[in-house]
N, C-alpha and C positions, 0 to 999 in steps of 0.2 A: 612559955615555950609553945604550947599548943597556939596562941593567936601568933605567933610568929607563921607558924605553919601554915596556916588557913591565907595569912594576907601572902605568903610566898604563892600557895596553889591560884591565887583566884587572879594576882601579876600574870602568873605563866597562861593561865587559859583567856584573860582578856589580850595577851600579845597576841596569842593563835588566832583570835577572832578576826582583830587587826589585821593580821597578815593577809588571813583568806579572805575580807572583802578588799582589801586592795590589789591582790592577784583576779577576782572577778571583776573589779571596775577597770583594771586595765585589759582585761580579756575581752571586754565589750569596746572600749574604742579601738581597738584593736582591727576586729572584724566591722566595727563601721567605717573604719579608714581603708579596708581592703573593698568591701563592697561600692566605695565609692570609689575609689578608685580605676576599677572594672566598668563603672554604668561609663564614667568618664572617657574610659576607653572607645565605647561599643559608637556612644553620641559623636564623635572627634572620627570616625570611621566614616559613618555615615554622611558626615560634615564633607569628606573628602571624596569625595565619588562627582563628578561631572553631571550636569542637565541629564544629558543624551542617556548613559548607563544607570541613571540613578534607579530606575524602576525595576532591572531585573537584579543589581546589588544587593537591592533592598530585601527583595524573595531570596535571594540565596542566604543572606546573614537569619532571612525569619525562619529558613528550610535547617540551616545547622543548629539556632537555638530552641522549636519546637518541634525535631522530628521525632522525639519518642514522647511526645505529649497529643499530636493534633496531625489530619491527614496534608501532606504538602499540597499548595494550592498548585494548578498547571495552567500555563496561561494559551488559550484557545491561538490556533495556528493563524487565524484571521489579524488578531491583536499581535503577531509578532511586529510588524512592521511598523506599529506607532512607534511616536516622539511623546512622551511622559512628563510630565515637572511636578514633585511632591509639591504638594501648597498646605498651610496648614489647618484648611477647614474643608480639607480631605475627598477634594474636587480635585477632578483633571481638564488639562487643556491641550487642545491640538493646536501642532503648529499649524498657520497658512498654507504651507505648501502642501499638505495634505489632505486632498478633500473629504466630506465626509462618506463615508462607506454606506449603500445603499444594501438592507437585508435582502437575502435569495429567500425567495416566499415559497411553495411548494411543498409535495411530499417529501421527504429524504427517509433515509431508512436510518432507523434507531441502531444500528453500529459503527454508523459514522462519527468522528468528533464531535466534541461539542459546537463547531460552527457548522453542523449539519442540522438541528434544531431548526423547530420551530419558531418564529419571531414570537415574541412578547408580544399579548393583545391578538395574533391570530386565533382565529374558530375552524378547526377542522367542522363542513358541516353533517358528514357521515355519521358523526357522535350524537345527534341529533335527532335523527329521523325518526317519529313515529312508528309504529307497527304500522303496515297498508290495512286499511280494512277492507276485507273481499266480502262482505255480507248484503253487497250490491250488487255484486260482480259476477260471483259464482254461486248460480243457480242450479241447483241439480237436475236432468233430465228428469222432465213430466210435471214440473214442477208448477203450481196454480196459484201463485203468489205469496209473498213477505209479508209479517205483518210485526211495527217495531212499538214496542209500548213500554211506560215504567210506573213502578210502583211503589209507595214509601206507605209506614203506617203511622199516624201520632196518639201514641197513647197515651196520654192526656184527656183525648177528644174521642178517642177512640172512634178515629175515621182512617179510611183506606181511600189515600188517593191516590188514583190512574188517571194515567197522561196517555191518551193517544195520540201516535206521535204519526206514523206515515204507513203507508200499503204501498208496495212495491210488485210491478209484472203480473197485473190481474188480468186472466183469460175468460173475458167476458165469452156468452154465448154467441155463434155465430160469428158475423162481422160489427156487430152491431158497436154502436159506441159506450163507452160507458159511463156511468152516473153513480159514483159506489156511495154508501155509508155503510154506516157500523154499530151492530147491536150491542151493549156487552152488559151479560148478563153474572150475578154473585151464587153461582151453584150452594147446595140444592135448592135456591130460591127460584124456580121455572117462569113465576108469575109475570115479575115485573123486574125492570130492565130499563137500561138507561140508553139514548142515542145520538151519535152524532152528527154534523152536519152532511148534507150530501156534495158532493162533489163533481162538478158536470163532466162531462168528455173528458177523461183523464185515464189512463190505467196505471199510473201512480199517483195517484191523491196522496197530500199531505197534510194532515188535520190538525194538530198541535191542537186537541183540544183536552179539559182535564173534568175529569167527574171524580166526584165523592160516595164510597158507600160505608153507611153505619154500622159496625160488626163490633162487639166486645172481642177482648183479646182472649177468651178463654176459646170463643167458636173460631177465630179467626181460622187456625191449621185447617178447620174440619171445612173452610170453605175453597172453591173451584173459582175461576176466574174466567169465562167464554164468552169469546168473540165471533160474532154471525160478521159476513161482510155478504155483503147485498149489493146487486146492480137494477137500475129502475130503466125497464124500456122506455118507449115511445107510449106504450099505451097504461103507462104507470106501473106498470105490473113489477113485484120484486122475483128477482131469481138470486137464489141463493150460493154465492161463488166459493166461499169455502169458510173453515170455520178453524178457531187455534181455542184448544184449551189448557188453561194453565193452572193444575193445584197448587196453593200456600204452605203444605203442610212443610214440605222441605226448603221452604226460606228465610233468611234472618231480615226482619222487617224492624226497621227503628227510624225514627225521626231523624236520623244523620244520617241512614244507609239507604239512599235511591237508587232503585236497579232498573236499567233499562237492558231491556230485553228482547230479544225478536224471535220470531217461529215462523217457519214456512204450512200454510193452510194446508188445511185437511177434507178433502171431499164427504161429504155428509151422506151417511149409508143410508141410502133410498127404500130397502128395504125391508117393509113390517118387522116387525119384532115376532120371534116366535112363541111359543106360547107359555113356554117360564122365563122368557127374555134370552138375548144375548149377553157373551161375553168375549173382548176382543181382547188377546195378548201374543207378545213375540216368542218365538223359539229361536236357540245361536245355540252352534254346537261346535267348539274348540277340541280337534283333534290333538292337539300336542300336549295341550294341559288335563286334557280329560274332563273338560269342563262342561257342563252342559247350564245352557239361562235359560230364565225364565226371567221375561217383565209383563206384567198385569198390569195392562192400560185403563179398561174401562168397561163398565158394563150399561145396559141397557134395558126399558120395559119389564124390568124385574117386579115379581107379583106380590107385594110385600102382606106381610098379614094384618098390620096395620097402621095406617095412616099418622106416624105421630114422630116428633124429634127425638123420641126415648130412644126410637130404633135405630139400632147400628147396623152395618152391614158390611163381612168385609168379606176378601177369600182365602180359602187352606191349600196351598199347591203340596200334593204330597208325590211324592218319587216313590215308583213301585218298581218290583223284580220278580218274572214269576208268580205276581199277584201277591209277594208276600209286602209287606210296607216297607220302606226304606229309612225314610225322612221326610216331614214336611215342614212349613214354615208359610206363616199368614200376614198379611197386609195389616196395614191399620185400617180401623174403623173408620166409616163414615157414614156421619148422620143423618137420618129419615128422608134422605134420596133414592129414588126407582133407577133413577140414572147415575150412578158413582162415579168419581174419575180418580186413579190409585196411581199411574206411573209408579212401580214400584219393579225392582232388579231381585231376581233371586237364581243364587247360581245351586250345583248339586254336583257333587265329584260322580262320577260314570265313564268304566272304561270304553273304549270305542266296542269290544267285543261284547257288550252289555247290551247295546242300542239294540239288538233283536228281540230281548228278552224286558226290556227295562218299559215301564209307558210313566205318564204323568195322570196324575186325576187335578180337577181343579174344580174346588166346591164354593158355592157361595151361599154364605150363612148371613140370618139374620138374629139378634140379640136384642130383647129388651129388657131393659136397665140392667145388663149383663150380668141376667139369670138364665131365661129360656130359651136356648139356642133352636133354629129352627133351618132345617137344611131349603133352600129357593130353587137347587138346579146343580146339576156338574155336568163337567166334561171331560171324556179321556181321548187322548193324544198318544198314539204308541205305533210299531210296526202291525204288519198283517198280522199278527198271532192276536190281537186284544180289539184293533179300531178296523173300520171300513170308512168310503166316501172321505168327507172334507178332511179327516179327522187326520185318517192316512196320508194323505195327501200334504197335509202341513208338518208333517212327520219326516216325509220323505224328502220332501225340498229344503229342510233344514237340514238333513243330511248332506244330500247333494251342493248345498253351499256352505262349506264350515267357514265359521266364524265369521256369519252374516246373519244380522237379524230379521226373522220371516213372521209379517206380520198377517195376521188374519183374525175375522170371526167366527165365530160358533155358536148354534144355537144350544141352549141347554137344555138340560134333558133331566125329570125326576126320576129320582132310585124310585127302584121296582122291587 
């Protein structure tokens, strides 16, 4: 009885199985006879369309079956007027009677159609243009010549080379004509010095010539880079026409990074050094931000206590009110030079109603092997109430020009 039962259950659920893959294999020819049926349709449509209309039929049937998939293509107002023939390696041809269409070249403005474009393969050449370089061009009044050089270092070999490249609008003495070269000297190395060739009747010489100097990279920052430019009369004599100095300490020097450079010359300060030396830096005083600079250019004939590379020398600008101290802030060091060169920016907040009462001190110290600091000389820059002579004087003219830099010298003077 029981095996009666078992072979009844296991009839009934093999018929079921039966059933439902024969209801799925006709479910599937099913829908492959409708979907063919359909393609057959869409083909036998497009079969029926004429030469002439076949090409805008063709976008209408593609605009109703991918408009909710893909953007409608729109066909440029230029191209309404062809004649079209589907081919089926999806190239077109003009008829004869239609000659070919010659592109409008020109600007057009970007919200015209698309047959307002630019042709394929045209070069706007506005896209193009260099920056001008005016470094030729625009001289500043008083100005005593260019001078353009570059400089790479390779550390490997640890050599520094400069390229002199060209002097630009030298105002020789007199009328006379000129004969320039060019000294350039590796601060604080005074001795010796490397030269170029001279250059006859010219007041733009062009040198392109290149020297080498031997520096480790640990001294490299601590060295200056100055250039003498010389004219040789008639009776040999040099006169010296101006001079560019350049410190390393603020550049990045490497074997892929050459920097060409240019600076307009500096007249060479004729006069003695006083008798703890000079010191030459700018004052700029910005009214609206309350800002008051300072940049320490460079000093001179300084009385050093002793002759040797240990010694450092740099200076402390300190901001005073009332004499009482403010804030100061120092240069870096440079080493066992009389003559330093620091280009170095140092700003100070000071309101405008300050300037009566506020002055600057600016000291220069020497350090060896930075133990024994030893004070060389200072100088104070302030209104009537603190300073007299130069001092005032460079005080006042940076007032009277805000947010102009006033440069000048000074001699130094020892605390008392």
């Amino acid at each position: 009885m029981t095996e009666q039962a078992v072979a009844v259950a296991g009839g009934i659920i093999g018929g079921i199985l039966l059933f439902v893959l024969i209801g799925i294999t006709a479910y599937l020819l099913w829908k492959k006879f409708c979907w063919f049926h359909s393609y057959e349709k869409l083909t036998s449509a497009v079969k029926m369309t004429n030469a002439n209309a076949g090409f805008q039929d063709q976008s209408e049937i593609q605009l109703k079956s991918t408009r909710s998939r893909s953007v409608p293509f729109i066909i440029p107002p230029t191209l309404h007027e062809r004649d079209w023939i589907n081919l089926m390696n999806e190239e077109h041809v003009q008829e004869d009677s239609d000659p070919y269409m010659i592109p409008q070249s020109g600007p057009r403005s970007s919200f015209h159609s698309l047959a307002g474009a630019y042709v394929v393969g045209t070069i706007n050449p506005e896209l193009y243009k260099l920056p001008e370089d005016k470094s030729e061009t625009d001289f500043p009044e008083g100005n005593i010549g260019r001078l353009w050089f570059s400089i790479e270092y390779e550390q490997e070999s640890e050599r520094l080379l400069v390229s002199l490249i060209k002097v630009r609008k030298l105002q020789p003495p007199a009328a006379d004509s000129c004969s320039p070269f060019v000294k350039i000297y590796l601060l604080p190395d005074e001795r010796s010095y490397l030269q170029s060739k001279m250059k006859r009747k010219t007041l733009n010489p062009q040198f392109d010539e290149n020297f080498v100097f031997q520096v480790s990279s640990k001294m490299l920052f601590q060295r200056t880079l100055k250039f003498l430019v010389y004219h040789v009369d008639k009776q040999k004599k040099h006169h010296l026409l101006g001079q560019v100095t350049f410190p390393l300490k603020n550049e990045i020097l490497t074997d892929d990074n050459k920097l060409i450079i240019w600076r307009d010359l500096e007249k060479e300060n004729l006069e003695p050094p006083s008798e703890y030396g000079d010191i030459q830096f700018s004052l700029s005083y910005n009214d609206y931000l309350g800002r008051l600079t300072v940049v320490v250019l460079r000093a001179r004939g300084l009385k050093l206590q002793e002759e040797s590379h240990a010694i450092s020398v740099y200076v402390k600008v300190s901001l005073m009110n009332h004499n009482k101290f403010i804030k100061s802030k120092k240069t870096a060091a440079v080493l066992g030079s009389p003559n330093p060169v620091y280009n170095e920016t140092f700003s100070f907040k000071a309101d405008q109603t300050e300037l009566d009462t506020a002055s600057l001190n600016l000291s220069v110290l020497q350090s060896i092997k930075s133990e024994k600091t030893h004070l060389l000389g200072h100088v104070v820059v302030g209104p009537f109430m603190y300073t007299r002579g130069k001092e005032l004087e460079h005080w006042n003219e940076m007032i009277s020009k805000p947010k102009e830099l006033v440069k000048r010298w000074h001699a130094l003077r020892h605390s008392t």
